[in-house]
Every structure is written in C-alpha cells, then in structure tokens.
Residue frames relative to the residue before (quaternion, step in Angstrom):
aa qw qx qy qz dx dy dz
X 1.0000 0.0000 0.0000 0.0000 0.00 0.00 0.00
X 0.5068 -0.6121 0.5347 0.2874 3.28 -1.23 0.81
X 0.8015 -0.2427 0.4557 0.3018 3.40 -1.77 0.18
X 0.8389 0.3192 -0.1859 0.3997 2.96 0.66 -1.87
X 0.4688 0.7047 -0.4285 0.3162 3.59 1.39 -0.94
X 0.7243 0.5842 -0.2266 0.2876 2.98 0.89 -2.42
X 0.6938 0.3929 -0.3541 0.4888 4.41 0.73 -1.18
X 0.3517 0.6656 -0.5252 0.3968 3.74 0.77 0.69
X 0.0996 -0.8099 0.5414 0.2027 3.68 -0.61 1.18
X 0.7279 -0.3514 0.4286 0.4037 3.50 -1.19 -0.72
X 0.4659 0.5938 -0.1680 0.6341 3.33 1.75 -0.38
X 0.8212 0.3343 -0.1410 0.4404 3.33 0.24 -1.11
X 0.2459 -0.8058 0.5063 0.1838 3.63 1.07 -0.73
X 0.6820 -0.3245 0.2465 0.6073 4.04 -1.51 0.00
X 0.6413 0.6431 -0.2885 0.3031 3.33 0.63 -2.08
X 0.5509 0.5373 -0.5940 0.2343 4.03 0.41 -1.20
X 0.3397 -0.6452 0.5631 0.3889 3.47 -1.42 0.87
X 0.8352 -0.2675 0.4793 0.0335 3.17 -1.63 -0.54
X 0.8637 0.1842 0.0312 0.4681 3.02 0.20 -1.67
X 0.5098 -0.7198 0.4275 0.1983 3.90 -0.43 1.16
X 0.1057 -0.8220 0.5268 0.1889 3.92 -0.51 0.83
X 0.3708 -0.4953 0.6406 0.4548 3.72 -0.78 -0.24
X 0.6172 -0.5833 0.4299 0.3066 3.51 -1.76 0.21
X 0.4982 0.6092 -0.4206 0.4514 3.43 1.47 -0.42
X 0.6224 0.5359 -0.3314 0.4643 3.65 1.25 -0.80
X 0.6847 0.4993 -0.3134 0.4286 3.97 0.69 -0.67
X 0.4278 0.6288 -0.5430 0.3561 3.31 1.08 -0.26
X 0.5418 0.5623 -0.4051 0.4756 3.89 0.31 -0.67
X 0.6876 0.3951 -0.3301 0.5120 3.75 0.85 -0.64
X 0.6768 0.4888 -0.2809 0.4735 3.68 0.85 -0.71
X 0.7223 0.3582 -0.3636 0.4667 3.95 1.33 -0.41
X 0.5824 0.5187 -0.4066 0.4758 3.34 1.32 -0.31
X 0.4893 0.5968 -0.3743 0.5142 4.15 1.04 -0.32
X 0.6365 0.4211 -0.4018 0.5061 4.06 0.64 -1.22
X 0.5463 0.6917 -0.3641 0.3010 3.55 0.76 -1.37
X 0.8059 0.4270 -0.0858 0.4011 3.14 0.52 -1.66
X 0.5987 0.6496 -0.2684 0.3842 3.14 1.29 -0.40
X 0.6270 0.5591 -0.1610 0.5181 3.01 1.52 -1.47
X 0.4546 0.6894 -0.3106 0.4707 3.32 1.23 -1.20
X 0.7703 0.5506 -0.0093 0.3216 3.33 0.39 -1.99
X 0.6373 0.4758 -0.1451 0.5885 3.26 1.42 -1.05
X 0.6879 0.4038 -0.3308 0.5042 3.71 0.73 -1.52
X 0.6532 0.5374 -0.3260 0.4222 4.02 0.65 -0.69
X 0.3576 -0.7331 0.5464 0.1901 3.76 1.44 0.09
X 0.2016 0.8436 -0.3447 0.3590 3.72 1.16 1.07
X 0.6727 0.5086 0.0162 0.5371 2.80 1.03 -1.84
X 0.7599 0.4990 -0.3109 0.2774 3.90 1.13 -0.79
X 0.5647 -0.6665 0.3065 0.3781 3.23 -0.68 1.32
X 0.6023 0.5872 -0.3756 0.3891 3.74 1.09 -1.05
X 0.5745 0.5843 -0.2587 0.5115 3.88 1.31 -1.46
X 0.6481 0.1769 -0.3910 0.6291 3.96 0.59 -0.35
X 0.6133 0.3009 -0.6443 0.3438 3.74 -0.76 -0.14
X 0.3860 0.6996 -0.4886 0.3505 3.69 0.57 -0.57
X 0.7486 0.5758 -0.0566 0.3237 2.84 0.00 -1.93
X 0.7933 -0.0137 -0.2085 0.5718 3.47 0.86 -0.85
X 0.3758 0.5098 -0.6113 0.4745 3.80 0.46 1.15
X 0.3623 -0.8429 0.3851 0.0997 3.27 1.14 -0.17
X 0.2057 0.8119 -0.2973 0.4583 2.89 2.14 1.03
X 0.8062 0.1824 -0.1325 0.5470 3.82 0.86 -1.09
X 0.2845 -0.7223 0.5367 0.3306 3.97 -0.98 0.06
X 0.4858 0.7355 -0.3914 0.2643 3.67 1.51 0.09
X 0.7234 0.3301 -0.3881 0.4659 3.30 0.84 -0.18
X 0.4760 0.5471 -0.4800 0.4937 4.21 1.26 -0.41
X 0.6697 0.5593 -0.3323 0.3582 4.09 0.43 -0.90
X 0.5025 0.6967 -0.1770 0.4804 3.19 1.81 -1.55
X 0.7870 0.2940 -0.0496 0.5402 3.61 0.76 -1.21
X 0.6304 0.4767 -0.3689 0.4891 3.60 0.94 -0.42
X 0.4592 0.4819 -0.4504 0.5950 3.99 1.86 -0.53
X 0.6949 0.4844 -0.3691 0.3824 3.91 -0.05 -1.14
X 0.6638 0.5403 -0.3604 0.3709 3.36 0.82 -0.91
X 0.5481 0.7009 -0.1904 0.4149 3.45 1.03 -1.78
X 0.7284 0.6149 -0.0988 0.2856 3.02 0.69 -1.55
X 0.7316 0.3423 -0.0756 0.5847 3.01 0.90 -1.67
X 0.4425 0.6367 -0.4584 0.4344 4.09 1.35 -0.65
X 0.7452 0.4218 -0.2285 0.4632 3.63 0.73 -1.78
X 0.7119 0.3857 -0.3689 0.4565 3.59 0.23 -0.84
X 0.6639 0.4830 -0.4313 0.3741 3.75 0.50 -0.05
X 0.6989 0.3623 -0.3570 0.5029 3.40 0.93 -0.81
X 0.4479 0.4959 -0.6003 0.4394 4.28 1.27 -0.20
X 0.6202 0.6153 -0.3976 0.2805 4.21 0.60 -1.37
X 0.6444 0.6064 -0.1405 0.4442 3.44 1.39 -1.01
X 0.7997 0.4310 -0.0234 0.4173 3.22 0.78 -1.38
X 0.7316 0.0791 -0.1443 0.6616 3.41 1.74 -0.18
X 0.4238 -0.7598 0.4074 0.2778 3.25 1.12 1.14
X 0.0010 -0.6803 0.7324 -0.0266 3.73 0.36 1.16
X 0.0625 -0.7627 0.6128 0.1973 2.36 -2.79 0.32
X 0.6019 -0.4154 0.1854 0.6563 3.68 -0.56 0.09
X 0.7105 -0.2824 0.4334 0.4771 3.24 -1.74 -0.63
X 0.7997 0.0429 -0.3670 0.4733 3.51 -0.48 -0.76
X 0.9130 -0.3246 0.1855 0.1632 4.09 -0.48 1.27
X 0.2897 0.8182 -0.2056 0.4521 3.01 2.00 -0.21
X 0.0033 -0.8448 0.5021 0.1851 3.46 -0.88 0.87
X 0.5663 -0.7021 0.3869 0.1914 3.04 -1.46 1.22
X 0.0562 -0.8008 0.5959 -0.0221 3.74 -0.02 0.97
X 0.1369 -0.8237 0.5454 0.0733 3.57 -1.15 1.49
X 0.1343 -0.8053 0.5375 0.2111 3.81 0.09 0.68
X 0.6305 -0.4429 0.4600 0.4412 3.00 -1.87 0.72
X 0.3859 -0.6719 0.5648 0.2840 2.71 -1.76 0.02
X 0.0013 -0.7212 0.5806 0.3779 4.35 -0.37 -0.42
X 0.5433 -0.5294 0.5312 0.3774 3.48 -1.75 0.45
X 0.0265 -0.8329 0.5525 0.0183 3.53 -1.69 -0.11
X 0.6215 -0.6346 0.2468 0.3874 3.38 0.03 0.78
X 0.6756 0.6163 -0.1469 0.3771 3.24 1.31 -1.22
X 0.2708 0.8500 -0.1410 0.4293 2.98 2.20 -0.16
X 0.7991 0.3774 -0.0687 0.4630 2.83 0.94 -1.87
X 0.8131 0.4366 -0.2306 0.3083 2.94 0.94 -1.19
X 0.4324 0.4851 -0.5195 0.5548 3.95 2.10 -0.03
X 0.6682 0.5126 -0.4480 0.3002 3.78 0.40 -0.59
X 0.5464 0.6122 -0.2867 0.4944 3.75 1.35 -0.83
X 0.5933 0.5648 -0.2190 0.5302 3.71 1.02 -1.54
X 0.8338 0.4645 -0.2216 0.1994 3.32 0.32 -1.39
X 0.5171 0.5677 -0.2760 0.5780 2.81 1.87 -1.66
X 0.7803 0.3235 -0.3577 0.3982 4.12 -0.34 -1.10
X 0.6118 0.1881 -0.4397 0.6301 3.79 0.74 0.68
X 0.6151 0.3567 -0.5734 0.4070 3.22 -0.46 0.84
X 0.7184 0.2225 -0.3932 0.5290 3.84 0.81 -0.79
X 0.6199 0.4185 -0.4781 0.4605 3.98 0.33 -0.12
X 0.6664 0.3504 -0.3832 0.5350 4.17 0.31 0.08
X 0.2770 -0.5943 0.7140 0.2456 4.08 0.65 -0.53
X 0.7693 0.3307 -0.3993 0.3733 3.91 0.45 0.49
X 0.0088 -0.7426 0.6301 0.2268 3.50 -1.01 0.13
X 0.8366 -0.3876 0.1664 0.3495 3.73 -1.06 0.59
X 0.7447 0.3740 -0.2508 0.4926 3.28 0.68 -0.94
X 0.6473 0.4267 -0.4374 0.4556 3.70 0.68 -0.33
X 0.6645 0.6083 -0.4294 0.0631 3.81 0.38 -0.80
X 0.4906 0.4815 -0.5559 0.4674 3.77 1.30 0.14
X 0.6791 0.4693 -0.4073 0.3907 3.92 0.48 -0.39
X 0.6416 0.2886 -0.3993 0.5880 3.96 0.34 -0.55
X 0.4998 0.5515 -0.5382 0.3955 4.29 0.68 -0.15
X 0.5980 0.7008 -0.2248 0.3173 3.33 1.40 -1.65
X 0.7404 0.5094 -0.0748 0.4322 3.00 0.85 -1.53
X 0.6470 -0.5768 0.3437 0.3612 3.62 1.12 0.11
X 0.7026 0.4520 -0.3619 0.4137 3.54 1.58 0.44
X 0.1857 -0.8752 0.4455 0.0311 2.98 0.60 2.30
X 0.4293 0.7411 -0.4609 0.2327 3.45 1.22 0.06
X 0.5317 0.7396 -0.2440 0.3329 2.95 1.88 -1.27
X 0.6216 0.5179 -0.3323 0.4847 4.06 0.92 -1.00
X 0.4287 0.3143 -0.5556 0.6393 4.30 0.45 0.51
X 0.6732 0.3438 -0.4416 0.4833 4.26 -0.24 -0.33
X 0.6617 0.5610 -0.2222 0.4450 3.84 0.62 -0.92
X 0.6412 0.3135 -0.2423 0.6572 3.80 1.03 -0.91
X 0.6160 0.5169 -0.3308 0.4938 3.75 0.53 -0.12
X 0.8113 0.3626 -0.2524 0.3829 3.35 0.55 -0.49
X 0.4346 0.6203 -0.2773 0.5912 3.02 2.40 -0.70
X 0.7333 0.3957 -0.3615 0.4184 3.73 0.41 -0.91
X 0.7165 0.5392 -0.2672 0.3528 3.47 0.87 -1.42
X 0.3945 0.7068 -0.2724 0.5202 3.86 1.97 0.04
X 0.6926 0.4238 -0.2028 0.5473 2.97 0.85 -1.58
X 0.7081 0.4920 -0.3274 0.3864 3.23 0.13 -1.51
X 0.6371 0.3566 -0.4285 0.5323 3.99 0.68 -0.73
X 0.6218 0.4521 -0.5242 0.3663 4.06 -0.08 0.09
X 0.6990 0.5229 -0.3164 0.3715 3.20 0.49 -0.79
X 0.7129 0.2534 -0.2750 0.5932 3.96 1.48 -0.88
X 0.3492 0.8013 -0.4812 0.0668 3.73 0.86 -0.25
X 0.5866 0.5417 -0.3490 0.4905 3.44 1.29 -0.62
X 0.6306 0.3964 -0.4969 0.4452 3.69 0.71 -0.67
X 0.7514 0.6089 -0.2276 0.1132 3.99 0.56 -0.66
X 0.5646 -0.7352 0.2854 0.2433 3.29 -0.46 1.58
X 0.2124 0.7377 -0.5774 0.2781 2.96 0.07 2.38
C-alpha cells in the first residue's frame, strides 16, 4: 500500500477523496441535503404514520420507495463499472467486494426494531426534525450515542 492508501480511515473507505475543501466549498453539500429533505418530506417518507404502515404491512408506498432506491443504485453501479465512471474532480471510483457476516444480521435486526419502534431511520431525522417533530432529536442523540457506543465495542463484534 501506498502512503496514500495507508491515511485512509475506516470512515473514509477506498473511495475517501483526497483533496481538502474550505467550508464555503461544502455548502453544495448542505444545499443538496435541504433538497433531499424536501424531496423526503414531499414523498411522505419521512412520516412516522407511512413507516408504521410499512411494517403492519398495510401500505406498498414505502416497500416501492426502496425497491426505486434499490433499482437505482443496482443500475448506477453496474453503469459505474461498465464505463469506468469517475467522481467530479477525476478520481477513480473503486467498488470492493463485499463478504457476509453474521453480525450483519444482528445491526440489521437492531436497526430495523429502531427504525419501526422510532418511525425514524437515520437519514430522514434532520427532515421530520425539520418539519417541527422536535420530538425526533431523543431518536437523533440516540443514534449519535448508539454510533459512538458501537466504535468503542466494535472490535469485540462478531464480524
């Protein structure tokens, strides 16, 4: 491994770029985030009633939601492959295999029964926060701690 390979964290992955922005430059990360939110909100995603749906198993709007996300990301990975895209600033995009593990199951088990007992999953909670459901930031400091807490035992876990 190179120098450069080696200052690559677990955080950062193969992909981490490289090149250092100022903060005036991340804004672009902070309008494309409102975007999504709105996105997130108008799509009725984000609503706590739309996930209990989901696992009463009462609505197909949020499984369709994810089977588009899924579709999506299936097609753009094998286009990322097939015409050896790269990022914007020229960078190549390298996908590694993946290997299963048991431990798999059990963040996926963990994850799913806080997600249908909170009506939140991570990536919506600044948008349903957005929306006036400050209840939502005890799910947000929870998910911040329960992060933290898994770095600190990750080495004991059966990965």
């Amino acid at each position: 491994m190179s120098n450069l390979e080696n200052k690559n964290t677990d955080s950062e992955g193969i992909n981490a770029s490289h090149k250092k922005e100022t903060a005036f430059a991340n804004l672009k990360y902070l309008i494309v985030g409102i975007f999504f939110g709105i996105v997130f909100v108008k799509a009725e995603i984000i609503s706590w009633f739309r996930i209990q749906e989901m696992f009463h198993l009462e609505s197909f709007h949020m499984y369709g939601v994810i089977g588009c996300a899924v579709f999506v990301g299936l097609i753009s990975v094998q286009l990322i492959k097939k015409f050896n895209i790269k990022t914007l600033d020229g960078e190549k995009i390298e996908i590694q295999p993946k290997t299963f593990n048991k431990g798999q199951i059990y963040g996926g088990l963990m994850f799913g029964f806080g997600w249908a007992i909170t009506g939140a999953c991570p990536g919506p909670l600044f948008a349903q926060i957005g929306t006036g459901a400050t209840v939502i930031v005890v799910t947000l400091v929870s998910a911040i701690f329960g992060t933290w807490v898994y770095g600190l035992i990750k080495d004991k876990l059966p990965h």
